[in-house]
N, CA, C and O atoms as a CHARMM CRD file, in Angstrom:
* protein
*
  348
    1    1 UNK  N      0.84700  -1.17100   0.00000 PROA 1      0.00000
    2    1 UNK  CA     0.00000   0.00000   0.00000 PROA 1      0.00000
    3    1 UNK  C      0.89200   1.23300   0.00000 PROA 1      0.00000
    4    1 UNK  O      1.86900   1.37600   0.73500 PROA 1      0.00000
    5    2 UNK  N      0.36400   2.29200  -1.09000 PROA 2      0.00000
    6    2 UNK  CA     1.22700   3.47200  -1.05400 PROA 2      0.00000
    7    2 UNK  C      0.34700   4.73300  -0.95400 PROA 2      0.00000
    8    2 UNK  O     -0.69900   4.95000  -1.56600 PROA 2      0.00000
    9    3 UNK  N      1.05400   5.62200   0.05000 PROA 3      0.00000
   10    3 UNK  CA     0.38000   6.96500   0.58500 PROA 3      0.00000
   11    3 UNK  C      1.05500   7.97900  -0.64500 PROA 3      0.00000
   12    3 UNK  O      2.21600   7.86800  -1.03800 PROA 3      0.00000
   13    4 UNK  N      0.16000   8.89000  -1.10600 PROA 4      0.00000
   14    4 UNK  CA     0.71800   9.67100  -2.08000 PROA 4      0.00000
   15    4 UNK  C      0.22400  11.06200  -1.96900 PROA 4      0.00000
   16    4 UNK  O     -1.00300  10.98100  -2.02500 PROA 4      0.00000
   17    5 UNK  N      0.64000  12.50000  -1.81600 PROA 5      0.00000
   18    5 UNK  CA    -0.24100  13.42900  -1.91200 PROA 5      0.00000
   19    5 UNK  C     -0.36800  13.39900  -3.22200 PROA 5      0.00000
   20    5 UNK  O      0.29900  12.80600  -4.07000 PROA 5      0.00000
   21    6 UNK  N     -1.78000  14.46700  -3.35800 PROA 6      0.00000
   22    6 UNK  CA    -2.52000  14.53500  -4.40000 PROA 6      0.00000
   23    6 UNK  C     -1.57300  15.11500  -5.44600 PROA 6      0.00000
   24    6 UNK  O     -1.40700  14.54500  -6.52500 PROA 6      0.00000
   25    7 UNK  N     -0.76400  16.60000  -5.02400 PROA 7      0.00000
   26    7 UNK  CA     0.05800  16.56300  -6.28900 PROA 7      0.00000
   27    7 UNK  C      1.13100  15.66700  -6.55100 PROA 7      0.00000
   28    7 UNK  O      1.31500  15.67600  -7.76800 PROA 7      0.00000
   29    8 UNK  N      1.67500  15.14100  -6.16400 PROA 8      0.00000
   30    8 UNK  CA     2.11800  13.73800  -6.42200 PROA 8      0.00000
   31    8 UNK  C      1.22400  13.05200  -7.17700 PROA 8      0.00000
   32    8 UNK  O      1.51000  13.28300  -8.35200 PROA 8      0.00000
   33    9 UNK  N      0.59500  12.56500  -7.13000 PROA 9      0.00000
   34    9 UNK  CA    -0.49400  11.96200  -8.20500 PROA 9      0.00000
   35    9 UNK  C     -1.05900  12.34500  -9.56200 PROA 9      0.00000
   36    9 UNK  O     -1.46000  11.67000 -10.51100 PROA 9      0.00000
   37   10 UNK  N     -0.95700  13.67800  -9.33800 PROA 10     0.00000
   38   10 UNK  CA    -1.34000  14.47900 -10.45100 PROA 10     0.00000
   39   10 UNK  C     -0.24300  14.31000 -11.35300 PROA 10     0.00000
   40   10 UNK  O     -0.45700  13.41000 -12.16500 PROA 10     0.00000
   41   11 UNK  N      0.85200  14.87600 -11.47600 PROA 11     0.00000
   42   11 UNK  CA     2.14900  14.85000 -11.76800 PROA 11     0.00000
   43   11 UNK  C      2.35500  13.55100 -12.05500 PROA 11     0.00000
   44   11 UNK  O      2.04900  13.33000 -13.22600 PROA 11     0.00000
   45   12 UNK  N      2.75100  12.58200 -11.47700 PROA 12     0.00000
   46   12 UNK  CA     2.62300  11.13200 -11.94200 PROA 12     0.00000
   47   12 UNK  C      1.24400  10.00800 -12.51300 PROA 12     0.00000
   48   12 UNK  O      1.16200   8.78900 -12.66500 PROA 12     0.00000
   49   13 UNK  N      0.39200  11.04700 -12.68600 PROA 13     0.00000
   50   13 UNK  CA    -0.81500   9.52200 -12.51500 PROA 13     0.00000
   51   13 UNK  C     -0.34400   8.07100 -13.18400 PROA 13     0.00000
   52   13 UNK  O     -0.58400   7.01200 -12.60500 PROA 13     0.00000
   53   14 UNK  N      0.38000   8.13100 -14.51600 PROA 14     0.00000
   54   14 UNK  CA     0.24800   7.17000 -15.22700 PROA 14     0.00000
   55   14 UNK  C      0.83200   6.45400 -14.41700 PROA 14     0.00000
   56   14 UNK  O      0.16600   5.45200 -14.15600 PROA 14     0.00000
   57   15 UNK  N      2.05700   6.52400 -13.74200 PROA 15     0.00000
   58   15 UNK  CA     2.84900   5.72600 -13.18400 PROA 15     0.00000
   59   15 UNK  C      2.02500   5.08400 -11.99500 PROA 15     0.00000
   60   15 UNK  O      2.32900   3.94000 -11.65400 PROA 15     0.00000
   61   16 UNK  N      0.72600   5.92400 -11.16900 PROA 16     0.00000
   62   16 UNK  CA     0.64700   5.30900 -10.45800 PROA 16     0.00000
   63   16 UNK  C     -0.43600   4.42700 -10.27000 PROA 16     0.00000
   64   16 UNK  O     -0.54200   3.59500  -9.36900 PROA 16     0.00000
   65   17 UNK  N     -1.62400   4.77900 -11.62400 PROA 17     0.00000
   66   17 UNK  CA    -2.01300   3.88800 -12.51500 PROA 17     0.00000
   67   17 UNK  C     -1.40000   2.76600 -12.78800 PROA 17     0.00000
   68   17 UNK  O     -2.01400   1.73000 -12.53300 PROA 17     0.00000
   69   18 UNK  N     -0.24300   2.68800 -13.28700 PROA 18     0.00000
   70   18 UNK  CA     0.19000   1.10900 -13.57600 PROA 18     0.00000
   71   18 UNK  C      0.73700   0.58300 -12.35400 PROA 18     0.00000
   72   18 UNK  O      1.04000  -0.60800 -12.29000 PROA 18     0.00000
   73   19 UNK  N      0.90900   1.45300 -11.26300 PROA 19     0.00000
   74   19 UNK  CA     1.06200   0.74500 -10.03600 PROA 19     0.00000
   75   19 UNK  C      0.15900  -0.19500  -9.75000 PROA 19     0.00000
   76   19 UNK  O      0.30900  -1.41000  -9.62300 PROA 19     0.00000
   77   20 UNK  N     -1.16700   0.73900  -9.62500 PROA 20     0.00000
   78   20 UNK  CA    -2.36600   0.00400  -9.15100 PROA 20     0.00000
   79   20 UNK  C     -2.52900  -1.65200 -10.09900 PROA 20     0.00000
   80   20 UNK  O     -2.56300  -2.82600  -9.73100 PROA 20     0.00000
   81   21 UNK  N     -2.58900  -1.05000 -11.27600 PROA 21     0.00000
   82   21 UNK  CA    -3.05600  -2.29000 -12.22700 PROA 21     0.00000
   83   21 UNK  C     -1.99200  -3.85400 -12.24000 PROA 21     0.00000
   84   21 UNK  O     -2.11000  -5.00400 -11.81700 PROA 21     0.00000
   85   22 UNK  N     -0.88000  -2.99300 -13.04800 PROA 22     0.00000
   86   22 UNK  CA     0.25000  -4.00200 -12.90900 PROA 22     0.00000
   87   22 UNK  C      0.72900  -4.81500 -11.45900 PROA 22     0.00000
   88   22 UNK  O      1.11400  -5.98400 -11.44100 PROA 22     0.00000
   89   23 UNK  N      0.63500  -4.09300 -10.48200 PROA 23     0.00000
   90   23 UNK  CA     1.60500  -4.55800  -9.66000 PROA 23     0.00000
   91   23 UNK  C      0.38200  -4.29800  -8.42100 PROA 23     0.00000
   92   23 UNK  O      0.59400  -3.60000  -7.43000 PROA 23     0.00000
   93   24 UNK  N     -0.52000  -4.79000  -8.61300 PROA 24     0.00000
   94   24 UNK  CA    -1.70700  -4.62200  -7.41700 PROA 24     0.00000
   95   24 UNK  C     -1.57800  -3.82500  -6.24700 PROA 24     0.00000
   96   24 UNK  O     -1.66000  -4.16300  -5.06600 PROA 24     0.00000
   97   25 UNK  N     -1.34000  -2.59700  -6.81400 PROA 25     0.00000
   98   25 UNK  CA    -0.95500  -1.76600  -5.36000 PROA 25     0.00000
   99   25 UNK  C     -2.33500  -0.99700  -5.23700 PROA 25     0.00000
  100   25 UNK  O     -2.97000  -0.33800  -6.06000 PROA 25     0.00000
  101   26 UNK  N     -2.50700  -1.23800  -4.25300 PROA 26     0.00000
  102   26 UNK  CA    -3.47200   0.28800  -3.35700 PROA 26     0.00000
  103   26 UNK  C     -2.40800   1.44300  -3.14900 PROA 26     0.00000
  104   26 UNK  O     -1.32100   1.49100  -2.57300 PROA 26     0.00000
  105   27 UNK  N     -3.48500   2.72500  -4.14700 PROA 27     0.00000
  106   27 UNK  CA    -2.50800   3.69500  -3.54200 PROA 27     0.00000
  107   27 UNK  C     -3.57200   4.64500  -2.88800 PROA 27     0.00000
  108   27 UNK  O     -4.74100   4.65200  -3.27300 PROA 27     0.00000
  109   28 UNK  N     -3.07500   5.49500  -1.81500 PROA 28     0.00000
  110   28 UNK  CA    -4.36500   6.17000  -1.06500 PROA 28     0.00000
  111   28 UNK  C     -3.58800   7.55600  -1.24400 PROA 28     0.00000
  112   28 UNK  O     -2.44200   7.80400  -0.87000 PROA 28     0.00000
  113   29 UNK  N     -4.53200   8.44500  -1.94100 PROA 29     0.00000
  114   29 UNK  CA    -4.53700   9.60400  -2.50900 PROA 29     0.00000
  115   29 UNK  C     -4.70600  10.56500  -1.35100 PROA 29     0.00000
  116   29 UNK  O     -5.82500  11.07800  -1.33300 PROA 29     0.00000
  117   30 UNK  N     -3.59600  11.08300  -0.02500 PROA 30     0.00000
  118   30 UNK  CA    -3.89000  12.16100   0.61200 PROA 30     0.00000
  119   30 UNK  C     -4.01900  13.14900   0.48100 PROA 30     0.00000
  120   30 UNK  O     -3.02700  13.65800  -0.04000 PROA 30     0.00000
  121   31 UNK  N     -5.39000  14.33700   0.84300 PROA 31     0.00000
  122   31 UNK  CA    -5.20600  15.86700  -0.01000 PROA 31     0.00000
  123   31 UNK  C     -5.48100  16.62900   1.69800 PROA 31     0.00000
  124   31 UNK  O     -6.10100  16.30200   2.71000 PROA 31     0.00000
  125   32 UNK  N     -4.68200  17.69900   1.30200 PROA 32     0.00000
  126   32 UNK  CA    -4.37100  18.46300   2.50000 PROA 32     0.00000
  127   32 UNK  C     -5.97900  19.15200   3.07300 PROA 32     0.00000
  128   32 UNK  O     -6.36500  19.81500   2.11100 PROA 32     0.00000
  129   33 UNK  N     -6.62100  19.21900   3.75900 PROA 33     0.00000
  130   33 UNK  CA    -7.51900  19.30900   4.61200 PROA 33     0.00000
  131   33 UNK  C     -9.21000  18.66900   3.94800 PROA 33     0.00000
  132   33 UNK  O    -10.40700  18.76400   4.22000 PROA 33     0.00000
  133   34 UNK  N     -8.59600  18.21800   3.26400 PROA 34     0.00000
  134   34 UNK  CA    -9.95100  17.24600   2.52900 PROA 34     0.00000
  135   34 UNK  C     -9.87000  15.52800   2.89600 PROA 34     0.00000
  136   34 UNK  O     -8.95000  14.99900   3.51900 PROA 34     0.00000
  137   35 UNK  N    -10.79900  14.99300   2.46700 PROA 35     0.00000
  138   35 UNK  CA   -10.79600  13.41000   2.93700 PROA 35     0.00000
  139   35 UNK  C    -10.19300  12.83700   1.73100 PROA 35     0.00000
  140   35 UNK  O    -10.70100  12.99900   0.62200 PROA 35     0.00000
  141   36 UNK  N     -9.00500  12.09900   1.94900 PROA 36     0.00000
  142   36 UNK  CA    -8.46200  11.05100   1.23400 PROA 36     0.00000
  143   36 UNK  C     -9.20400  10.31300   0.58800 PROA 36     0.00000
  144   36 UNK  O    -10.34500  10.12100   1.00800 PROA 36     0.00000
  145   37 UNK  N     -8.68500   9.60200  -0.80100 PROA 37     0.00000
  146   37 UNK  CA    -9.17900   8.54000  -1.72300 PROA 37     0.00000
  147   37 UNK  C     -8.27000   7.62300  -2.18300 PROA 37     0.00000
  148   37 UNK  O     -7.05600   7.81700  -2.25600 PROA 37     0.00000
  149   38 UNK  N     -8.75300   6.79500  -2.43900 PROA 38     0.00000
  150   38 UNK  CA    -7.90900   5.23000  -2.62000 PROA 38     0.00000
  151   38 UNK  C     -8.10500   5.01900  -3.90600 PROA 38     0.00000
  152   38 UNK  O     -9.25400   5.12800  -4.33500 PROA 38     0.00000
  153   39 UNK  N     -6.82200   4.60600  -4.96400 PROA 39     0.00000
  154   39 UNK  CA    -6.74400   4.13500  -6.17900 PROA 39     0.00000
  155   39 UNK  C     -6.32700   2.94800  -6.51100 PROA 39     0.00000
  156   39 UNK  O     -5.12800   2.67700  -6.44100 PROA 39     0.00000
  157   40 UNK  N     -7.21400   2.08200  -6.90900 PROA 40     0.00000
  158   40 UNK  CA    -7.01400   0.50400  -7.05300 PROA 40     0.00000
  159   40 UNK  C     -7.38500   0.00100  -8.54000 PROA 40     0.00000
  160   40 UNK  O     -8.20800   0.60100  -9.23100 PROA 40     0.00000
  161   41 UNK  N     -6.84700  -0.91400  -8.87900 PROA 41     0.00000
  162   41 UNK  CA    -7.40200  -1.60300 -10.23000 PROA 41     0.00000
  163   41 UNK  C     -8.90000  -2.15600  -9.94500 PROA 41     0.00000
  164   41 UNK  O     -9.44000  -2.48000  -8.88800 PROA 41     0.00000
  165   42 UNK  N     -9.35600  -2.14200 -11.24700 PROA 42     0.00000
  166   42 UNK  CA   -10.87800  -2.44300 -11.25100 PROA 42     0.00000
  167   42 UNK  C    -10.79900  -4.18000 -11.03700 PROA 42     0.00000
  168   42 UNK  O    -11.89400  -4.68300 -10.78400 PROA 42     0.00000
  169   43 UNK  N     -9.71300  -5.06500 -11.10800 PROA 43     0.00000
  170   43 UNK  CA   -10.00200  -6.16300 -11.28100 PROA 43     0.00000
  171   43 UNK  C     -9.95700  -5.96600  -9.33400 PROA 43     0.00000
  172   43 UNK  O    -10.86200  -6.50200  -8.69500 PROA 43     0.00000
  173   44 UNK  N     -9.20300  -5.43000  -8.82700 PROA 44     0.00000
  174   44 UNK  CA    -9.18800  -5.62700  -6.81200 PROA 44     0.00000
  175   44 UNK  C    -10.61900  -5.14600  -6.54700 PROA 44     0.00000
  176   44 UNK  O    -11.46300  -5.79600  -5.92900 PROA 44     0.00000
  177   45 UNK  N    -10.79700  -3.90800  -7.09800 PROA 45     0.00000
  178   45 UNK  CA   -12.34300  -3.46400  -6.95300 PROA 45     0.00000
  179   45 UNK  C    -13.02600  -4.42900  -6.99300 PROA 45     0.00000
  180   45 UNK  O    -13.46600  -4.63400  -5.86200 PROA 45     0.00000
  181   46 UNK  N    -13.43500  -5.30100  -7.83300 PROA 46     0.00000
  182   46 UNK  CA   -14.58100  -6.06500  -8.28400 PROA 46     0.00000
  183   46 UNK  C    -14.51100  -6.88000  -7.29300 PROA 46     0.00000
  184   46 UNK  O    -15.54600  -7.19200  -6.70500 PROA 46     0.00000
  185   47 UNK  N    -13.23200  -7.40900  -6.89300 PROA 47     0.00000
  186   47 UNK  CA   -12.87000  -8.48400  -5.72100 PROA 47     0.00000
  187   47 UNK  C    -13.26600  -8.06700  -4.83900 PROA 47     0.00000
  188   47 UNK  O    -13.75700  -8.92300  -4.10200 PROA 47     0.00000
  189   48 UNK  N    -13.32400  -6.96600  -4.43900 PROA 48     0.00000
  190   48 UNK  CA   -13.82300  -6.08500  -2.83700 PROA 48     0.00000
  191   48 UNK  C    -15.33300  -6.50600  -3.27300 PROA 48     0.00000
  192   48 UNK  O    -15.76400  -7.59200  -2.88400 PROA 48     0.00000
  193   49 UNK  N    -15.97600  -5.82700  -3.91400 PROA 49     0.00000
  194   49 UNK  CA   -17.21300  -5.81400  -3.92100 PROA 49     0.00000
  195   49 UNK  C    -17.68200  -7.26600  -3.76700 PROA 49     0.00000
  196   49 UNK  O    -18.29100  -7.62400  -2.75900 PROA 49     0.00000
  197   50 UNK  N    -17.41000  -8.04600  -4.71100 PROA 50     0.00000
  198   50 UNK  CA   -17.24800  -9.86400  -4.65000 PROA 50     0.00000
  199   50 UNK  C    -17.69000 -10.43900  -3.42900 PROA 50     0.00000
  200   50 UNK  O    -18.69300 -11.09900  -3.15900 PROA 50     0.00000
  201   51 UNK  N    -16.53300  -9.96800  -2.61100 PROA 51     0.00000
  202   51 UNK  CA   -16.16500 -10.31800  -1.10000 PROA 51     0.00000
  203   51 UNK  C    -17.54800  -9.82600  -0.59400 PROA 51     0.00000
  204   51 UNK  O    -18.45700 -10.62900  -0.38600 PROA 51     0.00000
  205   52 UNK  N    -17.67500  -8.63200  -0.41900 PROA 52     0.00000
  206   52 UNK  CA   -18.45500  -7.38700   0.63000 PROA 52     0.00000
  207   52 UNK  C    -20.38900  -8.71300   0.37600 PROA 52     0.00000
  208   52 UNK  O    -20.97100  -9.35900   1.24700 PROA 52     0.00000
  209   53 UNK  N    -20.74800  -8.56100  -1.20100 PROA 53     0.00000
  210   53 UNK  CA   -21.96500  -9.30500  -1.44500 PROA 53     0.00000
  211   53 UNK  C    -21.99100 -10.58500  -1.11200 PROA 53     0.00000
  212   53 UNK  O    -23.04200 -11.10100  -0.73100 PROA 53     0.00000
  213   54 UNK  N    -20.82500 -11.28400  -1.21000 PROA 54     0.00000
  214   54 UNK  CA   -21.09500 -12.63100  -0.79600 PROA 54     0.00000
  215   54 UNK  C    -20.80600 -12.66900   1.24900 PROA 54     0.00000
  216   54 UNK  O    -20.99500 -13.54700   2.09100 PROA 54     0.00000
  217   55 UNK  N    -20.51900 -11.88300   1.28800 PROA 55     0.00000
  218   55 UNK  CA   -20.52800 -11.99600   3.22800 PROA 55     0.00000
  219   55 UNK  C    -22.14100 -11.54300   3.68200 PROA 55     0.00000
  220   55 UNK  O    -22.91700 -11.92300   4.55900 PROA 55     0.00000
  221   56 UNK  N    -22.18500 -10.67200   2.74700 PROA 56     0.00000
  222   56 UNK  CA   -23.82700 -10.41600   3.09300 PROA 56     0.00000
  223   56 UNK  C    -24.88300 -11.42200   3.06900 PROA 56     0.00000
  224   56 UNK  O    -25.93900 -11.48000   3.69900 PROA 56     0.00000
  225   57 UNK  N    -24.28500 -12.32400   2.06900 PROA 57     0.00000
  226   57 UNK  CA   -25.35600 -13.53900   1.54300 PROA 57     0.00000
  227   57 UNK  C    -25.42100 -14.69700   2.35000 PROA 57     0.00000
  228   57 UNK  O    -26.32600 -15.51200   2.52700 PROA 57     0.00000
  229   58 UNK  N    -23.77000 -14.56000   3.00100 PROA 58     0.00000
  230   58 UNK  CA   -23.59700 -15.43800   3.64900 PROA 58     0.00000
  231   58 UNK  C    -24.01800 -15.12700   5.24800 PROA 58     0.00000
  232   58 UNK  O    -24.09500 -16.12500   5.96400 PROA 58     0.00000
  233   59 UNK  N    -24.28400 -13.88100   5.83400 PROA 59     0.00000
  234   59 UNK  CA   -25.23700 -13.50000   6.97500 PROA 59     0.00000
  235   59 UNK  C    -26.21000 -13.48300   7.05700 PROA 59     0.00000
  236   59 UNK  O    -26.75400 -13.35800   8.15400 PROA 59     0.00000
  237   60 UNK  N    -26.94600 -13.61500   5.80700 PROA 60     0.00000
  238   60 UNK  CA   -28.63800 -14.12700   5.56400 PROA 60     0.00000
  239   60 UNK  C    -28.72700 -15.28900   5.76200 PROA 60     0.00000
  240   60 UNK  O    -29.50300 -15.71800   6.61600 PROA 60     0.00000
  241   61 UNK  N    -27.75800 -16.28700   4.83300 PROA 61     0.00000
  242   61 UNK  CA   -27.97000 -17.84100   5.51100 PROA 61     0.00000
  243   61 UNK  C    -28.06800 -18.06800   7.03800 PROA 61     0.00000
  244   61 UNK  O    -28.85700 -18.69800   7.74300 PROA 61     0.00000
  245   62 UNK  N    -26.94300 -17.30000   7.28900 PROA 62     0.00000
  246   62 UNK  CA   -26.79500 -17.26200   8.85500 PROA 62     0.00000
  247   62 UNK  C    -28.52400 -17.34200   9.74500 PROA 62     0.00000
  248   62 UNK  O    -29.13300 -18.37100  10.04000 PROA 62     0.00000
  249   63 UNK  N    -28.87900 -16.15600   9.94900 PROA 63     0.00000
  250   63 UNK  CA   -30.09900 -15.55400  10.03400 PROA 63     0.00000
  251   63 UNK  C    -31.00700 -16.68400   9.68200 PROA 63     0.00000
  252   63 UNK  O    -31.52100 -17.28600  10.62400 PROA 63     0.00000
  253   64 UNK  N    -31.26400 -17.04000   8.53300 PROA 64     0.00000
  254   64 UNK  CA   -32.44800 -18.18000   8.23400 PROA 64     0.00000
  255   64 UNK  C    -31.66300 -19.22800   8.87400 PROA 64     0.00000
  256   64 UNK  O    -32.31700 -19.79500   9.75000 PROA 64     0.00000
  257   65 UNK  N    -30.54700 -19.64900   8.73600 PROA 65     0.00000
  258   65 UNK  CA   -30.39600 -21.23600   9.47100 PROA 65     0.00000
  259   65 UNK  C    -30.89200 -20.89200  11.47500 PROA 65     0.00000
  260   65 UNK  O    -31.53000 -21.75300  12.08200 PROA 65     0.00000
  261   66 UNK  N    -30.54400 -19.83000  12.03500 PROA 66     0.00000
  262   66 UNK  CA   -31.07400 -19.21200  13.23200 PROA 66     0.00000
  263   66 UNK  C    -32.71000 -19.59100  13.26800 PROA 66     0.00000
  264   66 UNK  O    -33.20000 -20.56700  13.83600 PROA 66     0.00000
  265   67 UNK  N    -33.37100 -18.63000  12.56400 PROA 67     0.00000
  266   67 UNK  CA   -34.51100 -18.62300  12.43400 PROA 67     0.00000
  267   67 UNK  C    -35.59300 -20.36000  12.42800 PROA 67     0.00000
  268   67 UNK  O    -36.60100 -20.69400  13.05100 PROA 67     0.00000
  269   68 UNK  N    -34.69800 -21.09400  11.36800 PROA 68     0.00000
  270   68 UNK  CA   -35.40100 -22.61400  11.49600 PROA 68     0.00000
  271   68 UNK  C    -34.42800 -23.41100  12.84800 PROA 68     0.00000
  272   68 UNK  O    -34.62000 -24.60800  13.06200 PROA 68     0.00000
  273   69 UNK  N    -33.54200 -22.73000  13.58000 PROA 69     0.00000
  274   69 UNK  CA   -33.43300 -23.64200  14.57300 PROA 69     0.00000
  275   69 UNK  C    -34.04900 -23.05100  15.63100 PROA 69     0.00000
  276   69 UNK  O    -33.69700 -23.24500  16.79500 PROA 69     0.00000
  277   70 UNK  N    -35.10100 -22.21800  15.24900 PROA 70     0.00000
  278   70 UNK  CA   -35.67100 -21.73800  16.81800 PROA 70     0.00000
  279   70 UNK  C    -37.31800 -21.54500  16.01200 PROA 70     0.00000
  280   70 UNK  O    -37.97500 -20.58100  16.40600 PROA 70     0.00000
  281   71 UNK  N    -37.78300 -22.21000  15.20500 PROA 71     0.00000
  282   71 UNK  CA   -38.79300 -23.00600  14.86800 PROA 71     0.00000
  283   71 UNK  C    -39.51200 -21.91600  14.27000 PROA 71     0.00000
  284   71 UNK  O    -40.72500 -22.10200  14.17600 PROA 71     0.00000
  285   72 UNK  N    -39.03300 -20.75800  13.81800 PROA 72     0.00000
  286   72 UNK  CA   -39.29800 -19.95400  13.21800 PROA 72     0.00000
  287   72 UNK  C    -39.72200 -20.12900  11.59600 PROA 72     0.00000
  288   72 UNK  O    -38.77800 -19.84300  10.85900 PROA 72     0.00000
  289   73 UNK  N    -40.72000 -20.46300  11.02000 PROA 73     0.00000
  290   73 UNK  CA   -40.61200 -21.35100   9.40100 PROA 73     0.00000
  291   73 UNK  C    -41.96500 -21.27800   9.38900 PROA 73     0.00000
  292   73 UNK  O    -42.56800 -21.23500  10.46100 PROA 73     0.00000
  293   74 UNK  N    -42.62100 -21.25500   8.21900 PROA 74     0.00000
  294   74 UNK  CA   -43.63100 -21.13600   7.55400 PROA 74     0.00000
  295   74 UNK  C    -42.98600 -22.46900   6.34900 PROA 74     0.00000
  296   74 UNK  O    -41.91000 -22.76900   5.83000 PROA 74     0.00000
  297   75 UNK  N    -44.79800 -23.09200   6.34800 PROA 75     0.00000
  298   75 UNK  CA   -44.43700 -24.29600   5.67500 PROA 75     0.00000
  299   75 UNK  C    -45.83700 -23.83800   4.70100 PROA 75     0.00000
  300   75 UNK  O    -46.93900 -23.47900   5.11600 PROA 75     0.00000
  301   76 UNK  N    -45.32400 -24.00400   3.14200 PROA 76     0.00000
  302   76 UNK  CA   -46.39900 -23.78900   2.29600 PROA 76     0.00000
  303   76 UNK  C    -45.70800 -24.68200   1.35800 PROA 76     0.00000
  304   76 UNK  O    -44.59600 -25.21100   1.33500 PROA 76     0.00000
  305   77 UNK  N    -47.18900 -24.66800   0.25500 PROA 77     0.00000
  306   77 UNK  CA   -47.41200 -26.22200  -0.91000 PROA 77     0.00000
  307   77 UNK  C    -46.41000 -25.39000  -2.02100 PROA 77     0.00000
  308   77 UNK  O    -45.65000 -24.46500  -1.73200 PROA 77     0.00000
  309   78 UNK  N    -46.58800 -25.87700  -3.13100 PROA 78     0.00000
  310   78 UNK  CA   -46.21900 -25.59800  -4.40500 PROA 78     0.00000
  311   78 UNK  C    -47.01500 -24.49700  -4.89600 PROA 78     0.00000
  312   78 UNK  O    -46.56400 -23.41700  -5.28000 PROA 78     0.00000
  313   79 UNK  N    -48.91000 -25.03400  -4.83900 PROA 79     0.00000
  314   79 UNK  CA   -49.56400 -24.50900  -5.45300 PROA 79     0.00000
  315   79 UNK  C    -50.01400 -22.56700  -4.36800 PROA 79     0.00000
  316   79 UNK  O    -50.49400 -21.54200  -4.85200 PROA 79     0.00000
  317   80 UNK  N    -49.65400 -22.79500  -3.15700 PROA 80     0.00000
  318   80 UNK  CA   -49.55600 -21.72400  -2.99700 PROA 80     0.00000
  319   80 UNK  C    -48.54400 -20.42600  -3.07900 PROA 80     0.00000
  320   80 UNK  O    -48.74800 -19.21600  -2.97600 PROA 80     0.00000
  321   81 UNK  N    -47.54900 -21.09200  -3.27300 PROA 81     0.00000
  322   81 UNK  CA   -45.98900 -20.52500  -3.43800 PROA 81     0.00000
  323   81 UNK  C    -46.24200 -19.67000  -5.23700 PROA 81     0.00000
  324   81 UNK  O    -45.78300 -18.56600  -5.53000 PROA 81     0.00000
  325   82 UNK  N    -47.19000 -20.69800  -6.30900 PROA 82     0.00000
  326   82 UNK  CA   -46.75100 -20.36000  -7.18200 PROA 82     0.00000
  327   82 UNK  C    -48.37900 -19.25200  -7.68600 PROA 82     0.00000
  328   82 UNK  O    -48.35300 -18.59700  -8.72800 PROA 82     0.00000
  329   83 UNK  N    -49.49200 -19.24600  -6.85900 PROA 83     0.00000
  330   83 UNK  CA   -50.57700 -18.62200  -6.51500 PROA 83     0.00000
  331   83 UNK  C    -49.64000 -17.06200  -6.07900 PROA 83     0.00000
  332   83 UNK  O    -49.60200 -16.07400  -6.81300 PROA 83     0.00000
  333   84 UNK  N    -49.06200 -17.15900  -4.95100 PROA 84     0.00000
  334   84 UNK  CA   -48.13500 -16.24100  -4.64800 PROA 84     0.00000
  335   84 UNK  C    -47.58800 -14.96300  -5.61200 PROA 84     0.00000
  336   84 UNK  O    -47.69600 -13.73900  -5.53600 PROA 84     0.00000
  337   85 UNK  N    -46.89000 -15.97400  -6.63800 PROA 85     0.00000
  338   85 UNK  CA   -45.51500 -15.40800  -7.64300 PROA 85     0.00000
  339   85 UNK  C    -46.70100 -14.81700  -8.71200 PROA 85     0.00000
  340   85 UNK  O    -46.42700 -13.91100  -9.49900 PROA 85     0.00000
  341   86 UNK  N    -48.11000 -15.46400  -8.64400 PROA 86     0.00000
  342   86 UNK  CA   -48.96000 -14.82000 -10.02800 PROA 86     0.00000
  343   86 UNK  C    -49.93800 -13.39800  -9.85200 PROA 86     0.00000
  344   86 UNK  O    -50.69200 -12.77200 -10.59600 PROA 86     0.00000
  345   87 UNK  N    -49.46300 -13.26800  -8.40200 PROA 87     0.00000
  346   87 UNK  CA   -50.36500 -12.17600  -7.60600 PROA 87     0.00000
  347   87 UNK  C    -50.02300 -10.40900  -8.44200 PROA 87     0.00000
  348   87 UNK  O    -50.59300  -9.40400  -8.01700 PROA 87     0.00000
């Protein structure tokens, strides 16, 4: 991970562009009395996000496997499930 001020960045972007991409670096863009930003390749991005949706999905399982061990469940047919979906 690399800390960079902003004119630093400016002045270099390409280089620190191919930081990010080529050589998987996080670089975090410090600007003097403003809030910092982080520059990453879109392929780490996608991986963050990846990560972030599937932990979510995986705390819902959580939650419903909770829910049917404390007898929490609704039990319905086919024909009302699909009565349901035509509503």
């Amino acid at each position: 991970m690399l800390a960079v001020n902003y004119s630093t960045i400016r002045n270099n972007l390409k280089t620190y562009c191919d930081k990010a991409t080529d050589m998987y670096e996080t670089v975090i863009v410090t600007r003097k009395d403003e809030k910092n930003v982080v520059l990453l390749s879109l392929e780490k991005y996608n991986a963050l996000i990846k990560a972030a949706s599937n932990a979510e999905y995986l705390d819902m399982i959580d939650r419903s496997m909770e829910q049917i061990a404390q007898g929490k469940i609704v039990v319905k047919s086919m024909d009302e499930l699909e009565a349901m979906a035509n509503e």
